[in-house]
C-alpha positions as CSV (number, residue, x, y, z in Angstrom):
1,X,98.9,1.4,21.8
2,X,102.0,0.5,23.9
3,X,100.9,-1.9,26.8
4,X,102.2,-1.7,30.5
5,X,104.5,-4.4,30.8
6,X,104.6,-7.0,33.8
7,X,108.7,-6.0,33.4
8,X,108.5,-2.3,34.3
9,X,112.2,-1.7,32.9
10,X,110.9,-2.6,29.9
11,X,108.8,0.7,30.0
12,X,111.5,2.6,31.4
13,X,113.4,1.9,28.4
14,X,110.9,2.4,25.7
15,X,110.3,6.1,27.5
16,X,113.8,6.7,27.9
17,X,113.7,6.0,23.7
18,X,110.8,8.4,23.4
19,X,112.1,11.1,25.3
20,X,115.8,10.8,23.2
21,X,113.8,11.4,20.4
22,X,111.6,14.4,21.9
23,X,114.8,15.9,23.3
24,X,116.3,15.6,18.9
25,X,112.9,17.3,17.7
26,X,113.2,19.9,20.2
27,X,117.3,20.6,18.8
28,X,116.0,20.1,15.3
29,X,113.3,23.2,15.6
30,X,116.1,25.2,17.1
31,X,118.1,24.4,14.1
32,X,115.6,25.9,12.2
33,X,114.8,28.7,13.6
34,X,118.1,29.9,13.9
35,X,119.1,29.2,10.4
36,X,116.0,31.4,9.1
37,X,116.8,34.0,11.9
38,X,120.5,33.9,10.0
39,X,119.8,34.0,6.7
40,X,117.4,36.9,7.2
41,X,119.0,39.3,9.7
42,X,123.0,37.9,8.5
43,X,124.1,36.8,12.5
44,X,126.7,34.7,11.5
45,X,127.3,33.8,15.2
46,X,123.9,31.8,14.5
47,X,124.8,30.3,11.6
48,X,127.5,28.9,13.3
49,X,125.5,27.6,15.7
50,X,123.4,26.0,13.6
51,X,126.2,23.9,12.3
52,X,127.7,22.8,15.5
53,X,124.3,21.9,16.7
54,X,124.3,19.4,13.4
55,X,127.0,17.4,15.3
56,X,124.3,17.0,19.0
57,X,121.7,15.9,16.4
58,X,123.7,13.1,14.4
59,X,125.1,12.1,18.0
60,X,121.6,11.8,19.5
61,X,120.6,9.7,16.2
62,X,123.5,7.4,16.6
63,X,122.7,6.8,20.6
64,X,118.7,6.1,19.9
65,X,119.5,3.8,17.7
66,X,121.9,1.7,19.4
67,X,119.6,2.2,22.0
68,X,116.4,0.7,19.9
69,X,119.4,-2.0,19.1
70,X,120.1,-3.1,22.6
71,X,116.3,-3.2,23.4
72,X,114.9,-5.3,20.2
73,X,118.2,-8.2,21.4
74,X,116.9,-8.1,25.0
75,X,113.1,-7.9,24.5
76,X,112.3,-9.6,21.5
77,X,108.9,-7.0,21.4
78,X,106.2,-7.8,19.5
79,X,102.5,-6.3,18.2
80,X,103.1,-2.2,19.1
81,X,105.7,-2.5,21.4
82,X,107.6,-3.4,17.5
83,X,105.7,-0.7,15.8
84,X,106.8,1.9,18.2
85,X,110.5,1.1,17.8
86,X,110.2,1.2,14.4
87,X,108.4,4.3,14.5
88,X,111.3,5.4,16.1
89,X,114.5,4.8,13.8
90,X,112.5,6.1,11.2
91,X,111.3,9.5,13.0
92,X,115.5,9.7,14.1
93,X,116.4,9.5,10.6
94,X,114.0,12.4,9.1
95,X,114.6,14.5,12.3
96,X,118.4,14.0,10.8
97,X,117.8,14.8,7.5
98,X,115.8,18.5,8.9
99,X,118.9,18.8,10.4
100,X,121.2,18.9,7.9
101,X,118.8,21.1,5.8
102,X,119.1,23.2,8.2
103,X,122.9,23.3,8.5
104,X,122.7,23.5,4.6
105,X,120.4,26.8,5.2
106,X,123.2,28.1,7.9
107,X,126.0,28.0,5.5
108,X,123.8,29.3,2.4
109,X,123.0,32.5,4.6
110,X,126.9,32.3,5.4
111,X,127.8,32.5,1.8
112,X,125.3,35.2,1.3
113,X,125.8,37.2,3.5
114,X,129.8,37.0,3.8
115,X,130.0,37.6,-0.7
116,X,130.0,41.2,-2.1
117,X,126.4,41.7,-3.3
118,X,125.0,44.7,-4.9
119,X,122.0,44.2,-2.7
120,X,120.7,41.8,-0.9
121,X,117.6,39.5,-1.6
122,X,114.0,39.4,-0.2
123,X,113.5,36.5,2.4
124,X,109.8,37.1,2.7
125,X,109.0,34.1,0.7
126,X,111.6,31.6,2.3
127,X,110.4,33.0,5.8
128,X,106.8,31.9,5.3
129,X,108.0,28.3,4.0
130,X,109.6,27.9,7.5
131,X,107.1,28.6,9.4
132,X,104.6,26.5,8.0
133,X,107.1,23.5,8.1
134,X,108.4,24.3,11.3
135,X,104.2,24.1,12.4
136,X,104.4,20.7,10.8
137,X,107.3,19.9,12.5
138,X,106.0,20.8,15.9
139,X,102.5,19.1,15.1
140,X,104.3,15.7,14.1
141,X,106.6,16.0,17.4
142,X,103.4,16.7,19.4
143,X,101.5,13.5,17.4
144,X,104.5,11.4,18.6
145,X,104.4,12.4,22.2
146,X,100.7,12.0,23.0
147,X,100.5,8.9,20.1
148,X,98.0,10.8,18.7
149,X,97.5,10.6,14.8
150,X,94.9,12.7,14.4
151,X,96.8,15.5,12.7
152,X,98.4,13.7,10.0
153,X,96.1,14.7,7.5
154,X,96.6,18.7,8.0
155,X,100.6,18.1,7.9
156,X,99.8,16.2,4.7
157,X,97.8,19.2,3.2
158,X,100.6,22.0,4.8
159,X,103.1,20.0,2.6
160,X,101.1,20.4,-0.4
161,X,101.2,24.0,0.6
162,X,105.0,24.2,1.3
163,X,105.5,22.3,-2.2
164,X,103.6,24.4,-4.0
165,X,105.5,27.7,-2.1
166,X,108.6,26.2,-3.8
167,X,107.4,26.5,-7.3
168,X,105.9,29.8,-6.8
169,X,109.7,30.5,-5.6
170,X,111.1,28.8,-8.4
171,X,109.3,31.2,-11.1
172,X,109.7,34.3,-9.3
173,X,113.5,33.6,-9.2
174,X,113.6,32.7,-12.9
175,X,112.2,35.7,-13.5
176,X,114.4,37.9,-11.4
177,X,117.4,36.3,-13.5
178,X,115.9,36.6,-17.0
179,X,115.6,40.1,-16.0
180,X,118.7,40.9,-14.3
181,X,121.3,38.4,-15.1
182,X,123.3,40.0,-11.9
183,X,120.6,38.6,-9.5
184,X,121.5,34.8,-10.8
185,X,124.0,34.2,-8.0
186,X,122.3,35.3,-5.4
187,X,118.7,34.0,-6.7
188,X,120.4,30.2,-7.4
189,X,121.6,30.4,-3.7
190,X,118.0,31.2,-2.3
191,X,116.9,28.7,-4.6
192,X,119.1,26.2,-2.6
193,X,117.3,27.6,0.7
194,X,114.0,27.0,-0.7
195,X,114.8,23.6,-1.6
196,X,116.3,22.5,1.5
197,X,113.0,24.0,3.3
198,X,110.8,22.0,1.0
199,X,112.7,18.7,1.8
200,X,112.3,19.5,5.6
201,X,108.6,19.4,5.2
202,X,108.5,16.2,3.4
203,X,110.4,14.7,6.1
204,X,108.2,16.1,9.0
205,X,105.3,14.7,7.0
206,X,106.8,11.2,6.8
207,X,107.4,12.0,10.7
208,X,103.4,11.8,10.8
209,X,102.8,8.9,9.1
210,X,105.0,6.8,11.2
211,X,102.6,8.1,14.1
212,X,99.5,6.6,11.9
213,X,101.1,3.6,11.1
214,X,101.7,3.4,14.7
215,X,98.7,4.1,16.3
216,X,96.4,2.7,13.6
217,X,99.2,-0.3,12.1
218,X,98.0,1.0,8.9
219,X,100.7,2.5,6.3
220,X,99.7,5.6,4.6
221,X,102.4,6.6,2.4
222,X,102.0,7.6,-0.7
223,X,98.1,8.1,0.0
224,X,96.0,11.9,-0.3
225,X,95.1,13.9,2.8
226,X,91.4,12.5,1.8
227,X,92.3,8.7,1.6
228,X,94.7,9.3,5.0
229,X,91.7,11.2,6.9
230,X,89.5,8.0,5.9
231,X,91.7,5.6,7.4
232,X,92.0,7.4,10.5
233,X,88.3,7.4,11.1
C-alpha cells in the first residue's frame, strides 16, 4: 500500500493523480451511458455529446500522464509508490480506449438512426452488454479508489459473460441476414456496437488487474477468475 511520506507534497501529488484519474472514469461512464441512451431512443443531441466528451477524456489522459511524468523526474519513487503510478498510465490508457468505443457507439447510433431504414433494430441485446460492462467499469473504478482488489475476480467472470453476449449476438445477426438480406446493413452496424461494447469490457477488466498487481505486486494477466481468486487470498 502507498506509505505516508515524511514529504507531504509528495502525497498531495500522488492524490491529485488519483483523483485525475477518478474524475476520467467518472466522464468515461457518462460516455457510456449516453451512447446506449442514443443508440436506443435516437437523441442525436446525445450522441453528439458523446463525441465531444471524447475530446475532455483524451485531454485528461494527456495531463495525467505528464503529470505521472513530472512526478517520477522529481521523486525517483520506489516499492508501491512505483506500482501506483504505473497503475496509473495503464488505467488512463484503457479508460481512453472505453472512450473511444464509446464515441464509436455515438456515431454508429448516428448513422442508424439518421439512414432510411425499413425498420429499426432491436437493442435489447446490446443494452444488457452495457450494463454489465458499465458494472465492471464502476466496480474497477471503485477497486482503484479504496485500493481494494478484491473484486477482480467477478469483473474477470462478467467479462466472460460480456464475451460470450457477443457471440450470442453474432449468430442471432447472421441469422437475421441469411434470412432477410435487407437486415444486413443495419445488422453489420449493430454488429460494430456489440463489438465496441465487448472491447470496453476487456479494458475495464485490465483496469482491475492493475489494482491486483498493485495491491498484491503480483500480475494476473492472462490468468482464470479461479487462478486470480487464489492469488488474492
Amino acid at each position: 500500500m502507498p506509505q505516508e511520506h515524511t514529504f507531504k507534497q509528495f502525497d498531495l501529488e500522488l492524490e491529485s493523480v488519483r483523483a485525475s484519474v477518478l474524475k476520467m472514469g467518472g466522464l468515461v461512464e457518462e460516455q457510456i451511458t449516453r451512447a446506449i441512451d442514443a443508440l436506443v431512443t435516437g437523441n442525436l443531441s446525445l450522441a453528439d455529446q458523446v463525441i465531444t466528451d471524447d475530446t475532455a477524456v483524451n485531454a485528461l489522459e494527456v495531463q495525467v500522464d505528464e503529470e505521472v511524468a513530472h512526478i517520477i523526474a522529481r521523486r525517483a519513487p520506489t516499492a508501491s509508490d512505483l506500482r501506483m503510478l504505473m497503475m496509473v498510465v495503464k488505467t488512463i490508457t484503457d479508460l481512453e480506449r472505453i472512450g473511444d468505443e464509446a464515441a464509436k457507439i455515438a456515431r454508429m447510433a448516428k448513422l442508424i438512426h439518421q439512414s432510411e431504414r425499413l425498420s429499426l433494430p432491436r437493442f435489447n441485446e446490446v443494452k444488457y452488454m452495457s450494463t454489465l460492462v458499465l458494472d465492471m467499469l464502476r466496480k474497477a473504478l471503485d477497486g482503484f479508489a479504496r485500493l481494494d482488489a478484491s473484486n477482480a475476480a467477478t469483473i474477470a467472470r462478467q467479462d466472460d459473460e460480456v464475451d460470450e453476449e457477443f457471440r450470442l449476438n453474432l449468430r442471432h445477426l447472421i441469422t437475421f441476414m441469411m434470412e432477410d438480406p435487407r437486415t444486413i446493413s443495419v445488422s453489420i452496424d449493430i454488429l460494430f456496437v456489440a463489438k465496441a461494447i465487448e472491447r470496453m469490457g476487456d479494458h475495464a477488466k485490465n483496469m482491475s488487474e492493475y489494482v491486483v498487481y498493485m495491491v498484491k505486486g503480483k500480475d494476473v494477466r492472462h490468468t482464470s477468475p479461479e487462478e486470480m481468486e487464489r492469488e488474492l487470498l
